[in-house]
N, C-alpha and C positions, 0 to 999 in steps of 0.2 A: 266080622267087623270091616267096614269099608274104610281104607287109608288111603293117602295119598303118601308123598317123598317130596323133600328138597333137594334128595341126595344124601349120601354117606348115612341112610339109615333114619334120618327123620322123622318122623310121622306126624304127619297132619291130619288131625283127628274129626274125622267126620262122623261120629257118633261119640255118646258119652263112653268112658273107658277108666280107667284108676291105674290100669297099666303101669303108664311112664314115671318115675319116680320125682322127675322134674317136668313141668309143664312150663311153657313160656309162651306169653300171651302177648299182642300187638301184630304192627303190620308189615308185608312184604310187599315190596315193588319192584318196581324197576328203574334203577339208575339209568338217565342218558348221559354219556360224556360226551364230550365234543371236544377231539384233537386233532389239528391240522386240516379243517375240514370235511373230517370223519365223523361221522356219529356212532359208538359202541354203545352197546345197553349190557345191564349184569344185575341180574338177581342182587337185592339188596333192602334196605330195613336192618335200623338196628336189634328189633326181638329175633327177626327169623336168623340173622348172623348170628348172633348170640349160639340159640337154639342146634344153628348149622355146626357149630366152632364145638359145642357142647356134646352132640352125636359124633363127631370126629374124632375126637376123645376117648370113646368109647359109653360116656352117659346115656344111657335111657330116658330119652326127651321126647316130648310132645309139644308141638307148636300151636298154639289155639288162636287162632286169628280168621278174618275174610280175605277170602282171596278171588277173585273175576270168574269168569268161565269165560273170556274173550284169548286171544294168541297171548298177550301176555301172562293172563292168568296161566293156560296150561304151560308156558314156560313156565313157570314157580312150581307148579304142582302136575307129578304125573304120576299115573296111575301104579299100583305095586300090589303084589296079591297082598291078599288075609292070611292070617296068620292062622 
């Protein structure tokens, strides 16, 4: 099965699966902040934090959402073997 990661175990599921015990659906972007003249970005959306907060935990999660295939996009999602 082909997965992707947020990090800390995530999986974003690019095929159908029943796996994850919890599934959590909506969108992930990219925050830009702007302090002092700076611009910082960071992965953000309230389901994929959710989702993120929920795998850190230790939960068995799956994110079910759209995500880019541009630089932003692969910052949210990189690649991780099959399991």
């Amino acid at each position: 099965m082909a997965r992707s990661c947020l990090g800390n175990g995530l999986k974003v599921m690019k095929t159908r699966s029943l796996e994850s015990e919890v599934w959590v659906v909506g969108e992930a972007l990219i925050d830009f902040i702007e302090e002092s003249g700076s611009i910082s970005t960071f992965v953000g959306g309230g389901p994929a934090n959710t989702a993120k907060a929920l795998a850190m935990l230790g939960q068995e999660v799956a994110f079910v959402g759209g995500i880019s295939t541009d630089h932003f996009g692969r910052r949210i999602a990189y690649p991780v073997h099959s399991a």
